[in-house]
C-alpha positions in Angstrom: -134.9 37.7 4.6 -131.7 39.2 5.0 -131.0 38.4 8.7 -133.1 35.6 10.4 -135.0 36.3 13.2 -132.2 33.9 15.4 -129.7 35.9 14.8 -131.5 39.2 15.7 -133.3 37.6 18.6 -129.7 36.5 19.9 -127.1 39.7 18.8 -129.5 43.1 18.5 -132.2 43.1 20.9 -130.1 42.6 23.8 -128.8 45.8 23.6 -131.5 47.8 22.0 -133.8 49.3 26.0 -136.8 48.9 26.6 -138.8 52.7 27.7 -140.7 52.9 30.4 -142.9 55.3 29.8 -144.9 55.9 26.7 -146.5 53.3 24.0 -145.3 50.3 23.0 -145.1 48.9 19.6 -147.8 47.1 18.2 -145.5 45.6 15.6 -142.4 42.8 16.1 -139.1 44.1 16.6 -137.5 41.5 14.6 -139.9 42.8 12.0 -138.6 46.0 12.3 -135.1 45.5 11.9 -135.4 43.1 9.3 -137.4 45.7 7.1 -134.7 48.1 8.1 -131.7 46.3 6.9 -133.4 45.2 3.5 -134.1 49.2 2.9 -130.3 50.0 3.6 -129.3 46.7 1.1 -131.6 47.4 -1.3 -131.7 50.9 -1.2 -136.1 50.9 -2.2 -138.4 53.4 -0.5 -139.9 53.5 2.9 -143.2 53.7 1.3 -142.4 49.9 -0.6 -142.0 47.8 2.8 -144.9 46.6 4.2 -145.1 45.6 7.6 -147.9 43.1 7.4 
């Protein structure tokens, strides 16, 4: 885990919005982001990261 779910909680999804219309996500947001940064760091596929 790259960045713990604190600090993302606390310094990224305060300024990420919310839409109003549409579908929500079924998956975590902290989830998300986490799997995001480790494919920038490590540089791997999309198709590696699992979201489960």
């Amino acid at each position: 885990e790259l960045i713990s779910k604190d600090k993302i909680e606390q310094w990224i999804l305060p300024h990420l919005s919310k839409g109003k219309r549409g579908f929500s996500t079924r998956y975590d947001l902290v989830k998300i982001i986490q799997l995001i940064v480790k494919r920038l760091k490590t540089g791997c596929q999309w198709r590696e990261l699992s979201l489960k």
